[in-house]
N, C-alpha and C positions, 0 to 999 in steps of 0.2 A: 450353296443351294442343296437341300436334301428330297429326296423321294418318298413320297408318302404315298403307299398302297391302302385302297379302302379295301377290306373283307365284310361284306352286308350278309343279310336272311337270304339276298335272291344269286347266290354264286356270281355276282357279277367280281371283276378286279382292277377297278380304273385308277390309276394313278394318277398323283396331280405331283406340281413341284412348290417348294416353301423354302422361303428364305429364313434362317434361322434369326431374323428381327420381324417374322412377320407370324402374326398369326394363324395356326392351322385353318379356322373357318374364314379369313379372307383369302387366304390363298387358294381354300377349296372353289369360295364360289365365284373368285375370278376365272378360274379352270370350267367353268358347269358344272361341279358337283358336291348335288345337295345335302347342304345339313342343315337340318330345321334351327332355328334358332328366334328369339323375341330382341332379346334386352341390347346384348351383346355387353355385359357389365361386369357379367358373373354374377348375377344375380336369380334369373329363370331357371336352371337347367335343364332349359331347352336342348343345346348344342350336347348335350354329355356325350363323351366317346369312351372306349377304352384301347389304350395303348397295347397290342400285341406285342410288339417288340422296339425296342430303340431307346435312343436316351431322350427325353423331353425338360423344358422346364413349364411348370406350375405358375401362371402368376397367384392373385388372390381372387377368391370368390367366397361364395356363403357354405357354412358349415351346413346348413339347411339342405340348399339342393347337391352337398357333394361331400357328405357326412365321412370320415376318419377311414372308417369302413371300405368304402368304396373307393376312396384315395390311395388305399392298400394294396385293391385290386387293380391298380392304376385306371381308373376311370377318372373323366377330367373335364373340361369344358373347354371345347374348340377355340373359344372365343376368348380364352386366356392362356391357350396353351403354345409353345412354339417349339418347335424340333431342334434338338441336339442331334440329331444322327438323322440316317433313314430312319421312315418308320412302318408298322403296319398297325393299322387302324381299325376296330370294329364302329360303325357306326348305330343309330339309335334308328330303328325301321320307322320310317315316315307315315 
């Protein structure tokens, strides 16, 4: 089980906990905390996040809403992503 720190726009710092077979946005919103999200497919990117620190894995989603680019800057979608390590998280202001 790893620790996942959100860093948002509003200084808040809530933690939530992830098992590393479980996806970041289930485990968030079994905890109360919100990440927008539609599809959950990887297909919207709605949930998009970006990894501040940790190791993650990637499932698959659309090049469309999570282009090369931004994959680079490790941003990712909740809704496929799942923790290797701790992690700290920026999420997308609601």
């Amino acid at each position: 089980m790893f620790k996942v720190k959100v860093k948002d726009d509003h200084d808040n710092q809530p933690e939530f906990t992830c098992n590393d077979n479980e996806t970041i946005l289930d485990a968030a919103r079994s905890q109360g905390i919100v990440i927008q999200y539609a599809c959950k497919g990887g297909g919207c990117g709605m949930c998009k996040i970006q990894i501040k620190t940790g190791d993650f894995e990637r499932g698959k989603s659309s090049k469309a809403v999570l282009p090369d680019s931004e994959r680079e800057l490790n941003y990712t979608l909740a809704c496929k992503t799942y923790p290797k390590s701790d992690l700290e998280v920026r999420i997308q202001p609601s």
